[in-house]
C-alpha positions as CSV (number, residue, x, y, z in Angstrom):
1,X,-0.5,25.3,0.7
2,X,1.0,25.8,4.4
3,X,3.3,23.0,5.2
4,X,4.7,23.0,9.3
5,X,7.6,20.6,9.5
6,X,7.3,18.7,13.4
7,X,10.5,16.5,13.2
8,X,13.2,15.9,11.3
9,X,16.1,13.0,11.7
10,X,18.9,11.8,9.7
11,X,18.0,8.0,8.7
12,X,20.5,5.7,6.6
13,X,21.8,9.0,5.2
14,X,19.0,10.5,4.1
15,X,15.8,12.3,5.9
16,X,13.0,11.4,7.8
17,X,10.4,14.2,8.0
18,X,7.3,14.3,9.4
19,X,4.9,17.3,8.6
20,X,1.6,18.7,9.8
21,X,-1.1,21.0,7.5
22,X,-4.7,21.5,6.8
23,X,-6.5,19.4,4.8
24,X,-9.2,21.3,2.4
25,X,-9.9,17.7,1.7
26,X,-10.4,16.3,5.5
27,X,-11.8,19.6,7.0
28,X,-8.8,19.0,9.5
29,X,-5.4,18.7,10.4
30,X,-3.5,16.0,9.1
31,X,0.2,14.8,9.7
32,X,2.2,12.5,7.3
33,X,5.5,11.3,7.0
34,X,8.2,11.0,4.2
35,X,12.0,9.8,3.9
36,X,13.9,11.5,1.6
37,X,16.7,8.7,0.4
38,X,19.9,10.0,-0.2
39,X,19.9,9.7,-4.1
40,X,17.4,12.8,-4.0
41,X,20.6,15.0,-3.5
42,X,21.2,14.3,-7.1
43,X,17.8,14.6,-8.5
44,X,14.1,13.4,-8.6
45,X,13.4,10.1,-7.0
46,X,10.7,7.8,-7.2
47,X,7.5,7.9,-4.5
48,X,6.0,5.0,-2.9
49,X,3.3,5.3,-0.7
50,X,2.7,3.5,2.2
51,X,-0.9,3.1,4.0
52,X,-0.7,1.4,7.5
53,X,-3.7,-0.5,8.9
54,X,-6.5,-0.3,11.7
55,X,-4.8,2.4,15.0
56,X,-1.5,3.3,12.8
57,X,-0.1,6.1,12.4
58,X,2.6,7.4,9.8
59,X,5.2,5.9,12.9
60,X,4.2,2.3,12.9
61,X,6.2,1.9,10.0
62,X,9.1,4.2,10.2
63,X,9.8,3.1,13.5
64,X,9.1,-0.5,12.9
65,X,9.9,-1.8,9.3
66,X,13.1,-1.2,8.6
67,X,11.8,0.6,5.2
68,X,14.0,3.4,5.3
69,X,16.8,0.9,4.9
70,X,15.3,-0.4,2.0
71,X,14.0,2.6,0.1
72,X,17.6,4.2,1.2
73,X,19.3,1.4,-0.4
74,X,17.3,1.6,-3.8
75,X,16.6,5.4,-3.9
76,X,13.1,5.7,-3.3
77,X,11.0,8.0,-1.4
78,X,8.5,6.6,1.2
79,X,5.2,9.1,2.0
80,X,3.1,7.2,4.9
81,X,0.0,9.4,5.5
82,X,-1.9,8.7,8.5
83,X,-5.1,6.6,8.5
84,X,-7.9,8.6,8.9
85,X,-8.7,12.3,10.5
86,X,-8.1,12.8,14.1
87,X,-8.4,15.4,16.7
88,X,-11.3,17.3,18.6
89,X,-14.4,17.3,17.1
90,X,-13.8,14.7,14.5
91,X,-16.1,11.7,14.8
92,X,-15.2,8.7,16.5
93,X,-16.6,5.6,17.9
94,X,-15.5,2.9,20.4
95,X,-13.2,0.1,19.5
96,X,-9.9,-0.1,17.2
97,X,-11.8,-1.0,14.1
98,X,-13.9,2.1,13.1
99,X,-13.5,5.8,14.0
100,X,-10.0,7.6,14.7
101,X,-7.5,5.3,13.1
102,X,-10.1,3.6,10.6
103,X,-10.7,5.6,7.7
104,X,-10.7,2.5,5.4
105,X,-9.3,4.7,2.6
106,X,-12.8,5.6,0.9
107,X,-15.3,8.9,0.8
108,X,-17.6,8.7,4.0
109,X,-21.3,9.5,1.9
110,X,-23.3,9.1,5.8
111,X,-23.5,11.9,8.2
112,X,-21.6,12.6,10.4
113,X,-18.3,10.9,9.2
114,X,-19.3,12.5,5.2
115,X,-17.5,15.8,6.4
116,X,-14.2,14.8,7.2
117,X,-13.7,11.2,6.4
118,X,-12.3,11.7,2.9
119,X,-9.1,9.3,2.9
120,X,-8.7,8.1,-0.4
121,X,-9.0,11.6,-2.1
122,X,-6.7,13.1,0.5
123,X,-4.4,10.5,-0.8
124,X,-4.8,10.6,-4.1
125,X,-5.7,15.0,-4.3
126,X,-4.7,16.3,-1.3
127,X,-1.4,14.9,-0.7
128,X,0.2,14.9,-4.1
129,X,-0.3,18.7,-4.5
130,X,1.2,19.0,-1.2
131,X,4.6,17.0,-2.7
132,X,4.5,18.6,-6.1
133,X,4.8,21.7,-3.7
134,X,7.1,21.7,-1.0
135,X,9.0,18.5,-2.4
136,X,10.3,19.2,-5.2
137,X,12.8,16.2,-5.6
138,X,9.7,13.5,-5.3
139,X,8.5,12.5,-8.9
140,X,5.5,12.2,-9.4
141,X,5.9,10.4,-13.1
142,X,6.9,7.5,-11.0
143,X,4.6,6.1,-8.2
144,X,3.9,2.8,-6.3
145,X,1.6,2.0,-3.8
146,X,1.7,-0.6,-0.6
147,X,-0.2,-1.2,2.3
148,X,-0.8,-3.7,5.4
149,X,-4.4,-4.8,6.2
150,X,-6.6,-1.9,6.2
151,X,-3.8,-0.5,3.9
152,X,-3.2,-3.3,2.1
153,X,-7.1,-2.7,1.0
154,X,-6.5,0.9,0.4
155,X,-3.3,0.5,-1.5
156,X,-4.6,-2.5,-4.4
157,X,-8.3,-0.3,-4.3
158,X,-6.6,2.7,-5.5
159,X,-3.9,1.0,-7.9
160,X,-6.7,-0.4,-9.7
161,X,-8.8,3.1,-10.2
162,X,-5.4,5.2,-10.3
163,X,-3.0,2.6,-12.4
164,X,-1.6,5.1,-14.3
165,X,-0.6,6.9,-11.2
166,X,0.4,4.0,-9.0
167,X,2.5,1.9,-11.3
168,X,3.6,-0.4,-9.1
169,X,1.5,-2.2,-5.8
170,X,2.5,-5.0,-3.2
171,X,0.4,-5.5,-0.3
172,X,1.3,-7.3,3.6
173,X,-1.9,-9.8,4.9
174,X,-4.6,-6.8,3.3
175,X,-8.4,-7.0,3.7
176,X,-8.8,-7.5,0.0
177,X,-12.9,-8.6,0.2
178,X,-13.8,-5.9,2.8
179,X,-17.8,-6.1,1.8
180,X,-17.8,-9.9,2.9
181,X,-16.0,-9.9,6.5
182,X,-16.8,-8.3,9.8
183,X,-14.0,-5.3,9.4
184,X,-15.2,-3.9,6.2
185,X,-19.0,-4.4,6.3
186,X,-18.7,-2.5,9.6
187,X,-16.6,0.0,7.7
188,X,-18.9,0.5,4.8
189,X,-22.4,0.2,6.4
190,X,-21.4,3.1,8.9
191,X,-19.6,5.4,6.6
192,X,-21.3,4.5,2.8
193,X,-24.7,3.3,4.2
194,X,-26.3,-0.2,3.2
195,X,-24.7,-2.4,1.0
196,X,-25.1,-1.0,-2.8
197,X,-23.0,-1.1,-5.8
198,X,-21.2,2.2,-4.0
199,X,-19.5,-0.6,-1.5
200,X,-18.2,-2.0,-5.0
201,X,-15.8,0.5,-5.3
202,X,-13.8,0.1,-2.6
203,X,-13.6,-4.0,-2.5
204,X,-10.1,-5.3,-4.6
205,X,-12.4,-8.6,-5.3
206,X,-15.4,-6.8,-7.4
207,X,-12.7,-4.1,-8.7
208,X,-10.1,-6.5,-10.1
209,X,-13.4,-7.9,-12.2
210,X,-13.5,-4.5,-14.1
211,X,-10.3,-3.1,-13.8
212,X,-6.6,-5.0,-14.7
213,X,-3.2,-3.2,-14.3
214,X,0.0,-3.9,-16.0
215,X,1.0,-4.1,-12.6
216,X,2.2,-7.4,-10.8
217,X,0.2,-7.0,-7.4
218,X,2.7,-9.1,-4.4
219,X,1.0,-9.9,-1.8
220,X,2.4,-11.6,1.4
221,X,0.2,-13.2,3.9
222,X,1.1,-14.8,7.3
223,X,-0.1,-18.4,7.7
224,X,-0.4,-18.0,11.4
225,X,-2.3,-14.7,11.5
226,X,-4.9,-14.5,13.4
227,X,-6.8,-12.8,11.3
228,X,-6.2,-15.0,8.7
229,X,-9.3,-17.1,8.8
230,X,-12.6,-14.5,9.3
231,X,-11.1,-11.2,7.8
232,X,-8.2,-11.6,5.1
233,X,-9.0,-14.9,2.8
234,X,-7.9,-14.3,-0.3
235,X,-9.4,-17.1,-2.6
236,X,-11.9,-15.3,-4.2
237,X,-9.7,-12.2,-5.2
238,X,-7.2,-14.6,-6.3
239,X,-9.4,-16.4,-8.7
240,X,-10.7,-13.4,-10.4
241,X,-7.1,-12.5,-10.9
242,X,-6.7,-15.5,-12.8
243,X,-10.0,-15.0,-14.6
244,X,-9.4,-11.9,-15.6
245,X,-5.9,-11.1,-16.4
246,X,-4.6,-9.4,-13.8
247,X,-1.3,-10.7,-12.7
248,X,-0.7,-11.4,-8.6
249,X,2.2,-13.3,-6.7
250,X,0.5,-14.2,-3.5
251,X,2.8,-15.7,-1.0
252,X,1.7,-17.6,2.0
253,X,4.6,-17.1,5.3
254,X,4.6,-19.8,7.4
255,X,5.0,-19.2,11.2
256,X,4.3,-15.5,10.4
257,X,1.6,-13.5,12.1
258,X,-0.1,-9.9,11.8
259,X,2.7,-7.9,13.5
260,X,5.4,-5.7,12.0
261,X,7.0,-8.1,12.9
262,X,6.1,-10.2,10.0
263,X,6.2,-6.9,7.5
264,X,10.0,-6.0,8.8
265,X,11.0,-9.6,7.5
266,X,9.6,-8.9,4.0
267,X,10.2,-5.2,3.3
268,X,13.1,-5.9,1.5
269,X,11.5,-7.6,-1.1
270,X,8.8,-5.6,-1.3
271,X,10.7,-2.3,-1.9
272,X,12.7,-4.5,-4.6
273,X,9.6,-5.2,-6.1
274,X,8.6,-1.5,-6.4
275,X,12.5,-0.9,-7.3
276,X,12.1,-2.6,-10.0
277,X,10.1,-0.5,-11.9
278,X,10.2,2.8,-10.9
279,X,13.8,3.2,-10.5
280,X,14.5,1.9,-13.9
């Protein structure tokens, strides 16, 4: 698969790459970034993903975090996609909060978003065939999976159907009952249709019912987000964790908001977390 490399920096002495090709998955053009740590000059290296939230991009968090830092300090190499498919011709719609830059990390079944709005098996297809490729020091044996909001949906979603591919999750302030707030019942009635059982599989709160992970999901959450209150309550997730087994560490910030802000004061121990297991 054709790989064209856009930029390239040096970064806490390893390599921050972002890289542009066609998606067979999207029916478009896709960018992505990774940061190779500096460990990968010895051999293969663990891969976490990273999925950024409603208007991000793969820069929002490697301009932003400080996760190259982190991942350079424990050896782990970061792949931030982008959130959805962009460009000419690609459907949109007006506001931040569905279109270009909100592809909710599901398969679009309703025309016209069911061409190209295909995020979750770009992540999970697309992308990894792309690495196995042209990157030969990221290993694939070992994956995690994070997220922020929208992301922070995408990333527990797919740990729970893909566990034995993402080993590890942690999540910052995510959307994790999209089918009951305004953000993802906008999401899923425009690109999956009326509410079914089909919304069922892309909601962490009727997931986590049917599916448990050996996983420890952390989750941080700002207490002054302003989000907080209409789109990202976590109460009823967290009690069918407890219900059913899986294990969560939900931590509630004071004084934090939504910002990167808020994620750049936690990175560090969410890359531990991940650390933890995969670069055992």
């Amino acid at each position: 698969m054709s790989l064209t490399q856009v930029s390239s920096w040096t970064n806490h002495g390893g390599t921050l790459s972002v890289h542009e090709h066609f998606s067979n998955v999207t029916s478009c053009a896709m960018q992505f970034a990774v940061f190779t740590p500096p460990q990968a000059a010895g051999g293969p290296v663990p891969v976490l993903w990273y999925l950024s939230g409603l208007t991000c991009t793969w820069a929002n968090v490697m301009e932003k975090s400080g996760i190259q830092k982190y991942a350079a300090e424990h050896g782990l190499m970061i792949v931030a996609p982008d959130t959805s498919p962009r460009g000419e011709g690609i459907p949109d719609a007006e506001g931040y909060d569905l279109g270009q830059g909100a592809g909710f990390y599901l398969s679009a079944t309703q025309a016209p978003w069911d061409r190209h709005y295909k995020m979750d098996d770009y992540i999970t297809v697309d992308l990894p065939w792309i690495l196995a490729e042209h990157f030969p020091k990221a290993d694939l044996k070992r994956q995690g999976i994070m997220g922020h909001s929208m992301g922070g949906h995408g990333a527990i979603t797919l740990h729970l159907k893909n566990m034995d591919t993402y080993k590890t999750c942690s999540a910052f302030a995510p959307i994790l009952s999209p089918a009951r707030v305004p953000w993802g019942r906008q999401a899923f009635e425009t690109y999956l249709g009326p509410a079914s059982p089909v919304w069922e599989a892309y909601d962490a709160t009727e997931l986590v019912q049917k599916r448990q992970s050996q996983a420890n999901i952390l989750i941080d959450q700002g207490e002054a987000d302003q989000f907080l209150t209409e789109q990202l309550d976590a109460g009823l997730f967290l009690m069918h964790c407890r219900n059913h087994g899986q294990s969560a560490t939900y931590r509630f910030q004071p004084g934090y908001d939504h910002s990167y802000y808020f994620i750049a004061s936690f990175m560090g121990d969410h890359i531990a977390h991940h650390a933890s297991v995969l670069a055992t």
